[in-house]
N, C-alpha and C positions, 0 to 999 in steps of 0.2 A: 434789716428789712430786705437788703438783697439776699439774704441766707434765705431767706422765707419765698422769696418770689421762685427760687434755684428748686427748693423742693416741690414747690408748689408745682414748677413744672416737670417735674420729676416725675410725681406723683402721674401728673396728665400724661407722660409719656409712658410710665407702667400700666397704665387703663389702658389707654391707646393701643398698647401691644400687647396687651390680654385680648384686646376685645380684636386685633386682628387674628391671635391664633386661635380664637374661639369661632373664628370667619373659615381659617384658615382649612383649620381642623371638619368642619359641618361640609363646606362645601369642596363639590365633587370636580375634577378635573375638568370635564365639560361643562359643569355649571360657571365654573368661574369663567370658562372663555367666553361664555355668554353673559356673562355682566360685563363684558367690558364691550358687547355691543351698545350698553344700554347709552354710553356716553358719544353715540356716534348718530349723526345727522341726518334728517331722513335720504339729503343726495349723497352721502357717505354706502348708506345700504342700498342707496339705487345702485352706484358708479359698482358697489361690490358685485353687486348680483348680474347686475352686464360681465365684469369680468373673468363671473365664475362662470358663464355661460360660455363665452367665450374664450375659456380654460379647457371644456367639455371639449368644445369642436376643435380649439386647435391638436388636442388628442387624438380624435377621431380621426384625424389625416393618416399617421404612420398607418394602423391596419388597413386603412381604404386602400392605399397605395403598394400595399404588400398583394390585397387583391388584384388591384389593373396589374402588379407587377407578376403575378402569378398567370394571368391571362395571358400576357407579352408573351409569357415564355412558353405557354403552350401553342399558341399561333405561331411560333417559331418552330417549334417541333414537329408541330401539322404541317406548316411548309416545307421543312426538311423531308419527310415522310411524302410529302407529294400527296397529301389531304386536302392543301388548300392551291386554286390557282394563283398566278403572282400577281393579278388587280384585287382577289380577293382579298389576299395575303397584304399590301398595302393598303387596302381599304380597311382593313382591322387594326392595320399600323399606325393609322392615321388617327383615328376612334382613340386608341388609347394611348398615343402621345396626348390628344388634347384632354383626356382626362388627369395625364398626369398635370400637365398646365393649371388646368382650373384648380385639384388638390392643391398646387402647390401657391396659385394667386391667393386661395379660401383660405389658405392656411397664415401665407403671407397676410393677410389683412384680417384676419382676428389676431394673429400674434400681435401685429401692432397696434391695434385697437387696447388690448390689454396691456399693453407696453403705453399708452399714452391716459389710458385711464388710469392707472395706478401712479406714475412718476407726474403726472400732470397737476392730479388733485393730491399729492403728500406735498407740493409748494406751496 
C-alpha cells in the first residue's frame, strides 16, 4: 500500500510538471510577470504604482540639475566676460542655488518615500 500511494504520487507530480512545462512553454516572458501580479493585493498595486511614480521623478532630478548646472555656468561666464553686473550676477546665483536646493529636497523625499514604501510593506 505504501508502494501504491509513492506512485500515486508520482504519477501527480509528473502531471504537475507536464502541465507546468505546457505553462511554461505557452506563455510569454511578459505574460508570466503579469500573473504574478494577479496574486498581489489591491494596496500592494496601489503602494507599487506610488513607487513607480515616484521612481519617474526621483529620475528626473539628475537631467533637471544638469540644466540649472549648465545655466550656473554660463552666468559665470557672462560675468567673467563683463555681460552680467555683480547684483545681477548674484541675483542669478541666488535663483539657482535654490533651485539646486529644492532638486535636491524633491529628490531627497521621493527617494525616501520609495525607500519606506517598499521596505515598509515587504514586513
Amino acid at each position: 500500500m505504501v508502494q501504491h500511494r509513492r506512485l500515486s504520487t508520482e504519477k501527480h507530480s509528473d502531471q504537475d510538471e507536464k502541465a507546468e512545462e505546457i505553462d511554461n512553454k505557452t506563455l510569454s516572458p511578459f505574460r508570466a510577470y503579469l500573473r504574478l501580479w494577479e496574486y498581489a493585493s489591491p494596496i500592494d498595486n496601489s503602494l507599487r504604482a506610488i513607487a513607480c511614480a515616484s521612481a519617474l521623478g526621483a529620475g528626473t532630478a539628475y537631467p533637471l540639475m544638469t540644466i540649472v548646472f549648465g545655466t550656473l555656468i554660463n552666468d559665470f561666464n557672462n560675468f567673467g566676460l563683463g555681460l552680467l553686473s555683480p547684483s545681477e550676477f548674484r541675483s542669478r546665483l541666488n535663483t539657482n542655488s535654490l533651485w539646486f536646493v529644492y532638486l535636491f529636497l524633491g529628490k531627497f523625499g521621493v527617494s525616501s518615500l520609495i525607500r519606506d514604501l517598499l521596505l515598509n510593506r515587504s514586513y
